[in-house]
C-alpha positions as CSV (number, residue, x, y, z in Angstrom):
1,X,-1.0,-19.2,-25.3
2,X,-2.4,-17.0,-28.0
3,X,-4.3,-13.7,-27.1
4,X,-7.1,-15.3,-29.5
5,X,-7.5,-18.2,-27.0
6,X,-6.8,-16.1,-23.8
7,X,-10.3,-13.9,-25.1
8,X,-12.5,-17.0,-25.8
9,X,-11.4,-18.0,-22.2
10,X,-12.3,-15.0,-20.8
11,X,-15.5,-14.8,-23.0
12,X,-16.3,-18.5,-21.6
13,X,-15.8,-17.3,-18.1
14,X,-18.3,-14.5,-18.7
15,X,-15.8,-11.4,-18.9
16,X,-17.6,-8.5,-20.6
17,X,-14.8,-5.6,-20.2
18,X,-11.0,-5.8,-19.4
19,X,-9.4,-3.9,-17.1
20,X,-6.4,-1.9,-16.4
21,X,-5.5,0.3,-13.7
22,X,-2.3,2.2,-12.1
23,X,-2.2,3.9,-8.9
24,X,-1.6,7.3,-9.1
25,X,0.8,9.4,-6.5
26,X,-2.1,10.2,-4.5
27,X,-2.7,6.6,-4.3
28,X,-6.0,7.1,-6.1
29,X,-6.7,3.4,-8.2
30,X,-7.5,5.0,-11.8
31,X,-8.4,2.6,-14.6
32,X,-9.2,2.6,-18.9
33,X,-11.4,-0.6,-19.9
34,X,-11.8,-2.1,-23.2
35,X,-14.4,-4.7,-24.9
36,X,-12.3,-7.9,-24.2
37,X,-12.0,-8.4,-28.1
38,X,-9.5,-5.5,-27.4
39,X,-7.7,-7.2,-25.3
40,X,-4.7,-7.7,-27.7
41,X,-4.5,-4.1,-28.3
42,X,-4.5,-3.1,-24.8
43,X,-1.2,-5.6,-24.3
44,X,0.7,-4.9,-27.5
45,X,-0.2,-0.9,-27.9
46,X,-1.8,0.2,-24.8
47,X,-4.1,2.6,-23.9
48,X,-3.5,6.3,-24.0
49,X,-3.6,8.6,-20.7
50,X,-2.0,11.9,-20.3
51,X,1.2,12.1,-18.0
52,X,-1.3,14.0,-15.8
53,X,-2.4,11.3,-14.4
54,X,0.4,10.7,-12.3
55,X,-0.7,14.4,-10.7
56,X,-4.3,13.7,-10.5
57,X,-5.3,14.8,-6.8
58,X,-7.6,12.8,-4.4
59,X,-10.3,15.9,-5.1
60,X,-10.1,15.0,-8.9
61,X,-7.5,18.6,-9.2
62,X,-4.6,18.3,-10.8
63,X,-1.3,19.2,-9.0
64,X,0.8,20.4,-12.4
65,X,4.5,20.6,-12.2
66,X,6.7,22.1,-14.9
67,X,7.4,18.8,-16.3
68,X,4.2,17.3,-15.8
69,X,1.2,18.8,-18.3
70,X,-1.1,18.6,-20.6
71,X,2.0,17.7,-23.0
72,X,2.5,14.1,-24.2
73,X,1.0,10.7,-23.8
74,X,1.8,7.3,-22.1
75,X,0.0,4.2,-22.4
76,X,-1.5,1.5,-19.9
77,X,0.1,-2.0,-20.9
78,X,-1.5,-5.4,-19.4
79,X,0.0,-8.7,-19.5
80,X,-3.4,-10.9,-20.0
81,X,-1.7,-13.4,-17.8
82,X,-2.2,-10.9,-14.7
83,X,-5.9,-11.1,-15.3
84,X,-8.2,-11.3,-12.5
85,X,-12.3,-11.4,-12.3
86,X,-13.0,-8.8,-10.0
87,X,-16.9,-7.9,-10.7
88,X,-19.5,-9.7,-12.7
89,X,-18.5,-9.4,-16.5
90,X,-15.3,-7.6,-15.3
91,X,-11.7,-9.0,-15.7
92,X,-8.8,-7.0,-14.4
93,X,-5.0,-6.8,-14.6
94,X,-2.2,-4.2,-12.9
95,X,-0.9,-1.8,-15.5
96,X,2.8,-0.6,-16.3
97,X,2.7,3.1,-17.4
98,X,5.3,2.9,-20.3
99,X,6.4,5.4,-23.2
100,X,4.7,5.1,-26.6
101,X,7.4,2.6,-27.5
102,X,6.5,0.4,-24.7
103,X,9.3,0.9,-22.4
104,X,8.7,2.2,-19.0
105,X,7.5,5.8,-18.1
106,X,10.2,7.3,-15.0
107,X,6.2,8.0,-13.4
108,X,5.9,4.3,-13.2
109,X,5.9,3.1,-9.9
110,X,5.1,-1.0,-10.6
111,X,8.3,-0.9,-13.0
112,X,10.5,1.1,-10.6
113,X,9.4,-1.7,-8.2
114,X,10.2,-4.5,-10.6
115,X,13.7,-2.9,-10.8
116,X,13.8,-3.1,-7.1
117,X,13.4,-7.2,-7.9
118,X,16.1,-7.1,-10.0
119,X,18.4,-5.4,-7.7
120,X,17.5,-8.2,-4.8
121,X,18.2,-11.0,-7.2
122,X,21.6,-9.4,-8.4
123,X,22.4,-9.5,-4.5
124,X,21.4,-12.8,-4.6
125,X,18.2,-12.0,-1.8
126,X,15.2,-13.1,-2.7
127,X,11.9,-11.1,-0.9
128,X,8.8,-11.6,0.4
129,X,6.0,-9.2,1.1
130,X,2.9,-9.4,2.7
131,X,0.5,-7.1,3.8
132,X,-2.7,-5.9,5.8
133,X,-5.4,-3.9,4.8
134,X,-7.5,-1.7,7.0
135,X,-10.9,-0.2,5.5
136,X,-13.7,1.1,7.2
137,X,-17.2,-0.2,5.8
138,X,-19.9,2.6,5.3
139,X,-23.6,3.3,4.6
140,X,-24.8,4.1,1.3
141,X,-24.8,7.7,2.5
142,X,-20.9,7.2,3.5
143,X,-22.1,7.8,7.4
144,X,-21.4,4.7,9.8
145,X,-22.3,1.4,8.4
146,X,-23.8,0.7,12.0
147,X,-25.6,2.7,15.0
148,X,-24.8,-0.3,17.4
149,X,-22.3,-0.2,19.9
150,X,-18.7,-1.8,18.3
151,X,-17.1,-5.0,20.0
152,X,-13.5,-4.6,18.7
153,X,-13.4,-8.3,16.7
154,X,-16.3,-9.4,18.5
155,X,-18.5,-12.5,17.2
156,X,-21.6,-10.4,16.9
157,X,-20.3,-6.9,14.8
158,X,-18.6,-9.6,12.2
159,X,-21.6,-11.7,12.1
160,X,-23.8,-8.9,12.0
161,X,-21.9,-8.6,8.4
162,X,-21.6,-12.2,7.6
163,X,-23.4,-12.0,4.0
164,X,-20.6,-9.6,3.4
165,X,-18.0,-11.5,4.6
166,X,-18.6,-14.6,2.8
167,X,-19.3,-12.5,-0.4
168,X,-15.9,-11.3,0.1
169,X,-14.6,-14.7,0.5
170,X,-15.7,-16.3,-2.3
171,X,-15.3,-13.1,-4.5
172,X,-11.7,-13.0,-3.3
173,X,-11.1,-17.0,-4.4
174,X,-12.9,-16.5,-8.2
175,X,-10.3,-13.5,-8.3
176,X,-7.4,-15.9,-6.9
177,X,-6.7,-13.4,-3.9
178,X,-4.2,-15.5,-1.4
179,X,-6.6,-13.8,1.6
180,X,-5.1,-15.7,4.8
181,X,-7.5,-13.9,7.5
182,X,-10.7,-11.3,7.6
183,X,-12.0,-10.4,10.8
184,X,-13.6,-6.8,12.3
185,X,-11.3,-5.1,13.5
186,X,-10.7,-2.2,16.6
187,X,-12.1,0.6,14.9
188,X,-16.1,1.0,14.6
189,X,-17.5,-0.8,11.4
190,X,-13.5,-1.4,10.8
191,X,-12.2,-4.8,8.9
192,X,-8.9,-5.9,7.8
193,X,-7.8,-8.1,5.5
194,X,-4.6,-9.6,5.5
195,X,-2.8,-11.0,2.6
196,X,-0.3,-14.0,2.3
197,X,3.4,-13.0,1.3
198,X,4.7,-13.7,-1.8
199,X,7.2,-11.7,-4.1
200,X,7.0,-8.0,-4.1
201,X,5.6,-7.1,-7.4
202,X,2.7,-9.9,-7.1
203,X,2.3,-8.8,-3.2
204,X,1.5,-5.4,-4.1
205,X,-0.6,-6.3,-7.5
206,X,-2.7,-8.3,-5.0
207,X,-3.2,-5.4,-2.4
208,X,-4.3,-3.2,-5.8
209,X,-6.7,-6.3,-6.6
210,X,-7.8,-6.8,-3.3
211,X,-9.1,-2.8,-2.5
212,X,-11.1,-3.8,-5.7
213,X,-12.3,-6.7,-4.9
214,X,-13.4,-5.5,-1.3
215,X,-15.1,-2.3,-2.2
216,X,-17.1,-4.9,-5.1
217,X,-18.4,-7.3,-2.8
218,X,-19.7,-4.6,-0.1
219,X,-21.6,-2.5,-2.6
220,X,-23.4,-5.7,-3.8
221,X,-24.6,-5.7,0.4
222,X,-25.8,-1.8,0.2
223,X,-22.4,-0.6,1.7
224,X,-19.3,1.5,1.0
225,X,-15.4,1.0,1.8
226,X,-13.3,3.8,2.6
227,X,-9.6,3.9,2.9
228,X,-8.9,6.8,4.1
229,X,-6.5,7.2,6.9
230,X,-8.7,8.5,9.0
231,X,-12.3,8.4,8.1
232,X,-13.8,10.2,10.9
233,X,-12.5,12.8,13.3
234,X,-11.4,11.1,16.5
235,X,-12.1,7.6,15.6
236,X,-10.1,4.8,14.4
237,X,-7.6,5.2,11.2
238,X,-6.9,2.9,8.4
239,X,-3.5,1.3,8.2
240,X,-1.5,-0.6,5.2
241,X,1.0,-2.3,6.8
242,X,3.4,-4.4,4.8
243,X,5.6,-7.0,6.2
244,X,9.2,-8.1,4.8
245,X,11.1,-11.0,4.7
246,X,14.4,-11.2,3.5
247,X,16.9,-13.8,2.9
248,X,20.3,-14.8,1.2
249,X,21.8,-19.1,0.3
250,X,22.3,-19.7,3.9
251,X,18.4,-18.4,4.9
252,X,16.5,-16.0,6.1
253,X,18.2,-12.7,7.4
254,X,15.8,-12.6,10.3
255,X,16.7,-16.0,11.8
256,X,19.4,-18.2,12.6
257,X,21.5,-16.1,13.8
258,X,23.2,-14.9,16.8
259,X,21.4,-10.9,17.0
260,X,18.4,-9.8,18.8
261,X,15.9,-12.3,18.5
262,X,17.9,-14.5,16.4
263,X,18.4,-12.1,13.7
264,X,21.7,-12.1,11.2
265,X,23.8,-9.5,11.4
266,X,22.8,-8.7,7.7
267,X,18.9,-8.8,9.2
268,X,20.1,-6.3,12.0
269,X,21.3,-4.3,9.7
270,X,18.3,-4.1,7.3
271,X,16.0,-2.7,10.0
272,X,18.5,-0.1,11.1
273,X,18.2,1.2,7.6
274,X,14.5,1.2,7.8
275,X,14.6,3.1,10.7
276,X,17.2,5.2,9.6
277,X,15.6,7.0,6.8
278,X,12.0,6.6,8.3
279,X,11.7,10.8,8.4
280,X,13.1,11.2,4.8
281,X,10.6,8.4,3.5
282,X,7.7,9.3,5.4
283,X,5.9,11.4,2.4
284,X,5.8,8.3,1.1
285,X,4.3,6.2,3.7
286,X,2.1,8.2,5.0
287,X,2.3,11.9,3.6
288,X,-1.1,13.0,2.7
289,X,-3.4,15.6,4.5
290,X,-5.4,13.3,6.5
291,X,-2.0,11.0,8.0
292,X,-0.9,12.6,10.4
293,X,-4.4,12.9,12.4
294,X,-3.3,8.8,12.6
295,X,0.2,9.1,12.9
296,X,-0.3,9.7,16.4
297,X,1.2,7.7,20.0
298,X,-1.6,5.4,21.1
299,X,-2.9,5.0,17.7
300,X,-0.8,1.5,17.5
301,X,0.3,3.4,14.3
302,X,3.9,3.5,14.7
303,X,4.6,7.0,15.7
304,X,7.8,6.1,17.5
305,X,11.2,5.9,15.2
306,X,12.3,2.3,16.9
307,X,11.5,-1.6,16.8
308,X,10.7,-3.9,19.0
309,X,9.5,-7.5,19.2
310,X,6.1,-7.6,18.3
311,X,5.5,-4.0,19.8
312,X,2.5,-2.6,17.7
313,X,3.9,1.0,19.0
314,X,7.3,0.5,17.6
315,X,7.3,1.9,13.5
316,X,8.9,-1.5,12.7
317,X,7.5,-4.8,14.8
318,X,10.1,-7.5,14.9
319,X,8.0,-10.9,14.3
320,X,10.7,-13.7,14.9
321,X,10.9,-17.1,13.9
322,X,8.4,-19.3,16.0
323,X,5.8,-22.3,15.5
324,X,3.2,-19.3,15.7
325,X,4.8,-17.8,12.5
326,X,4.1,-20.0,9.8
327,X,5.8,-17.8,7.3
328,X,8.9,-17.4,9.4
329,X,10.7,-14.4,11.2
330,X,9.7,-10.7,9.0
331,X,9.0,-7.1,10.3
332,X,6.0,-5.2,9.8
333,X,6.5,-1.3,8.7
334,X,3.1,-0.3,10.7
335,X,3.2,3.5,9.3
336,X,1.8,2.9,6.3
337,X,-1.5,4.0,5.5
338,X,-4.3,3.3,2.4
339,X,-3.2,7.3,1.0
340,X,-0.1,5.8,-0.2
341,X,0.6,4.5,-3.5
342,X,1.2,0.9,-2.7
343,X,4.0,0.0,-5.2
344,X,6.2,2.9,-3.8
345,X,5.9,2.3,-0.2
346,X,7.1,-1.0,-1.2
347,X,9.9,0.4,-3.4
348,X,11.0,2.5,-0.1
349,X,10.8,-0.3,2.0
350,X,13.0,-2.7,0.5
351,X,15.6,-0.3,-1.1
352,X,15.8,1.1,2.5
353,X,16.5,-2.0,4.0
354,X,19.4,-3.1,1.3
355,X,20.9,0.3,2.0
356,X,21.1,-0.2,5.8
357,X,22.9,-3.9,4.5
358,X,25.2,-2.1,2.5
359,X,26.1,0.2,4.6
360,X,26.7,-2.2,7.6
361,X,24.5,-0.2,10.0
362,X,23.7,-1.0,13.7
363,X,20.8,-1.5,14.9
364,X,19.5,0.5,17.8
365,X,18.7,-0.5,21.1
366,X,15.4,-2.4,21.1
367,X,12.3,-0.9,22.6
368,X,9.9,-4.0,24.0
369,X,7.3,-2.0,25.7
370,X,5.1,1.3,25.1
371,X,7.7,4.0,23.3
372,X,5.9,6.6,25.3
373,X,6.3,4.8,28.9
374,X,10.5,4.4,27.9
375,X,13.2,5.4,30.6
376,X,14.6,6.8,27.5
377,X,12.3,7.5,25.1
378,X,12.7,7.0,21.4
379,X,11.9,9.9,18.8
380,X,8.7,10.7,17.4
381,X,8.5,11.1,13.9
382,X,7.5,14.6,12.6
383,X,4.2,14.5,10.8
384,X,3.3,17.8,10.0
385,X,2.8,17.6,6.6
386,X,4.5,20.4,6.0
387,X,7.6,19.0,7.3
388,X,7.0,15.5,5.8
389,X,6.5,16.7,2.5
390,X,9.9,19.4,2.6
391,X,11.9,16.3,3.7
392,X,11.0,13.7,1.0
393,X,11.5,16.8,-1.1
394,X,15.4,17.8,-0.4
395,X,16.0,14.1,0.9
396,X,19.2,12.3,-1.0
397,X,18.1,9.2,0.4
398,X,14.8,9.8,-1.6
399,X,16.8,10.9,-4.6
400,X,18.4,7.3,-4.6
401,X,15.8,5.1,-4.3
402,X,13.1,7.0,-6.4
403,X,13.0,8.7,-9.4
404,X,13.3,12.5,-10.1
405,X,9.6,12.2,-11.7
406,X,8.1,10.6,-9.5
407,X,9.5,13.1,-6.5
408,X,8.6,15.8,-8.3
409,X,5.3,14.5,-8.7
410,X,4.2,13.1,-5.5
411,X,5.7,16.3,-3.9
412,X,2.7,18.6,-6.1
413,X,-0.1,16.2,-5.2
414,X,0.8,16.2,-1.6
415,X,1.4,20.5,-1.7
416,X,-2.3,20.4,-3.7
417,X,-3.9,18.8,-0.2
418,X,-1.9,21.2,2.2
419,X,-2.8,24.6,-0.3
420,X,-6.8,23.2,-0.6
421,X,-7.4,20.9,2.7
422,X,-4.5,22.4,5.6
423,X,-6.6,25.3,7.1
424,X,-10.1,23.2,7.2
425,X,-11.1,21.8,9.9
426,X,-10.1,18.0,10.6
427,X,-14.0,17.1,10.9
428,X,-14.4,19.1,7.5
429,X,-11.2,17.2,5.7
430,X,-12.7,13.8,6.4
431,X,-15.9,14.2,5.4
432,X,-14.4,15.4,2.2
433,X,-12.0,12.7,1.6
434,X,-13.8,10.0,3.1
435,X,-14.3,8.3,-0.2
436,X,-11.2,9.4,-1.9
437,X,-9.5,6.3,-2.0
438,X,-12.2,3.9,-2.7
439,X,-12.2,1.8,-5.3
C-alpha cells in the first residue's frame, strides 16, 4: 500500500501524531512523535536520538560507558504496518534502533530478537510467546488507588474498577491487543493482564503496546499504573512472566513424548538450559535495584533455580498439554519483572533454551511442591544486585547470546541504581521509582 494512502487512513481514523518508541536497558518505554504527514520520513529516514539513550537511567541520569556518549546518532525506524491507536489522536508502532544507513544498531534489542527468529527457523522450530503483565493501579498522587480492604481477585475490588476495566477493554480491541484475560490480582489495587501467544517479535511488540495502552485507559479514570517490581515496601511486587512454546515437524517439544509430563527429550532439554544459565541471565530478568526485594521465597516469584508442574514457586512452571490448556503444553519463566527490557528477556529466554537443545542437557529432578518445604532443597538464586549484575557482566553464556553493546550498556544502567539507590532505604527506593516504568 502506499505511505500516501496508509496517512489518509490514519487521518480518517482520527490519528493526529505517530508514534515510535524503543525500550531502553532500564526498560524505560522512551518515544519521538511526528505529525502523521511525516509518517514517510519516520519509516524511510528515521528519527534521530543519541546512542545515549540506550543508557538513559530510570531517574532520567545517564549511565555513560566509554563507548556509549554524547558521540554519534541513530535513528528510530517504523514500519507503518505495526501501527497501533493507542490514545485519542495517537497511533503508535515498535521502533528498531538502526545506524544512519538503516541497518541495525548492536544497542538494538527488537533486531537482536528478530535474529533470534531467524536462528529458530534455521532449526526448523517455530516459537510462541505469551506473556503476563502485573501493574499496580495508583491515585493521582501515586499513593494507593484504594483505602478499602483488598479481596485478592474478588468480585467487588474489580468491580469497584469496572469503568476502568471495560475502558481498557475496548481501548485494547481499537488497538488490536490479543488480551485473553484481566482480572485484580493478589496484590492490593494489583491487576494483570495476560496476553495471547503468538510469535516472539509480535509477542513482545504487544507487551510494549499493551503497558501503553493500560497506563492510557487508567489516566482517562483519575488513576496511575506502576510497574515497578515492587511498588511499595512489603507489599505485593509486579511480575512479567513470559511463557514459551516450542516445537519442531513432528510437534510440540513439550508434548508427545515419553519425558516428564509428556515432554520430548528435545523439550527436556530446553528447560535444563533455562535453568542452567538462570544466575548468568538474571541481570537480565530481573537485575535492577528494586528486584530483588521481589525475588524472594513465598513471593510465588520464582526464587528457587528448579521446575515443576505448575509450581508457581519453581523459576520455570511446567504447563503440560491438557483440555485446560488451550494453547498447548509451554513453561512460564516467572522471574521476570516489569524493570526489564522486554525484547531482551525474551532474547535470553529462547537462546537459552536452544542452547540447553544443543547441548543435549538433562533435565533436573522435578520439584512438584514448595522449593522451600523440599527433602532436598533446590538453590536459590543470588539476587544481590551486586552479584547479579558482576555475573551477567563476566558471564560467556551472556557473551553468546547478547551483544557486547548491549552488555556493556545494561551493566552501566544497572551500576547507576546500585551507586545512586543501594544504601537508601527500601521504603525510600520505592517511593522514588514508583513511577519509573510507567508509560
Amino acid at each position: 500500500m502506499p505511505l500516501s494512502q496508509d496517512v489518509e487512513e490514519l487521518r480518517a481514523r482520527g490519528v493526529a501524531l505517530v508514534a515510535g518508541s524503543i525500550t531502553d536497558l532500564a526498560g524505560v518505554t522512551r518515544a519521538k512523535y511526528v505529525p502523521v504527514r511525516r509518517l514517510e520520513s519516520f519509516q524511510r529516514a528515521g528519527m534521530g536520538v543519541s546512542p545515549s539513550w540506550s543508557v538513559f537511567c530510570v531517574d532520567s541520569g545517564i549511565a555513560f560507558t566509554p563507548n556509549i556518549g554524547v558521540d554519534g546518532d541513530l535513528r528510530i525506524r517504523i514500519d507503518p504496518a505495526d501501527l497501533r491507536l493507542v490514545d485519542d489522536g495517537v497511533a503508535w508502532a515498535p521502533g528498531d534502533l538502526t545506524a544512519q544507513e538503516g541497518t541495525p544498531a548492536d544497542l538494538c534489542t527488537r533486531s537482536l530478537l528478530k535474529r533470534v527468529e531467524e536462528d529458530l527457523a534455521a532449526r526448523g522450530l517455530t516459537a510462541l510467546v505469551g506473556a503476563e503483565l502485573e501493574c499496580t493501579m495508583l491515585a493521582a498522587d501515586a499513593g494507593h488507588a484504594s483505602a478499602d480492604p483488598w479481596s485478592p481477585y474478588g468480585v467487588r475490588t474489580s468491580l469497584d474498577h469496572s469503568a476502568f476495566l471495560v475502558d481498557l477493554a475496548e481501548a485494547a480491541e481499537r488497538a488490536e491487543l490479543t488480551i485473553e484475560q484481566i482480572h485484580t490480582e493478589y496484590g492490593h489495587d494489583q491487576l494483570e493482564v495476560s496476553i495471547a501467544p503468538t510469535t516472539p517479535v509480535a509477542a513482545v511488540d504487544t507487551v510494549a503496546a499493551a503497558r501503553i495502552v493500560i497506563g492510557r485507559a487508567a489516566a482517562r479514570h483519575g488513576l496511575r499504573i506502576s510497574f515497578s517490581p515492587v511498588p511499595f515496601e512489603g507489599e505485593a511486587g509486579n511480575g512479567a512472566h513470559l511463557h514459551l512454546s516450542l516445537a519442531d515437524g513432528d510437534g510440540s517439544l513439550f508434548s508427545g513424548g515419553e519425558g516428564p509430563h509428556g515432554m520430548r527429550a528435545a523439550g527436556a532439554s530446553a528447560i535444563a538450559g533455562v535453568l542452567q544459565t538462570l544466575p548468568d541471565l538474571l541481570g537480565v530478568y530481573a537485575g535492577s535495584v528494586l528486584s530483588s526485594a521481589r525475588l524472594k521465597p513465598g513471593n510465588w516469584a520464582g526464587a528457587a533455580q528448579c521446575w515443576g508442574l505448575e509450581n508457581r514457586e519453581a523459576a520455570v512452571r511446567f504447563i503440560a498439554a491438557t483440555p485446560g490448556t488451550p494453547h498447548g503444553a509451554n513453561i512460564e519463566l516467572k522471574l521476570i519483572d516489569p524493570s526489564a527490557n522486554p525484547y531482551l528477556a525474551a532474547v535470553a529466554f529462547i537462546g537459552s533454551a536452544l542452547r540447553g537443545i544443543d547441548q543435549g542437557l538433562d533435565l533436573s529432578t522435578e520439584v512438584p511442591k514448595d522449593p522451600s518445604k523440599a527433602t532436598e532443597p533446590p538453590p536459590m538464586l543470588q539476587t544481590d544486585q551486586q552479584t547479579v549484575i558482576k555475573a551477567l557482566e563476566t558471564s560467556p553464556v551472556a557473551a553468546e547470546l547478547l551483544s557486547p553493546s548491549i552488555i556493556e550498556g545494561l551493566v552501566a544502567v544497572r551500576r547507576y541504581e546500585i551507586t545512586t539507590y543501594g544504601d537508601r532505604p527500601l521504603a525510600e527506593t520505592t517511593q522514588a521509582l514508583r513511577l519509573a516504568w510507567s508509560c
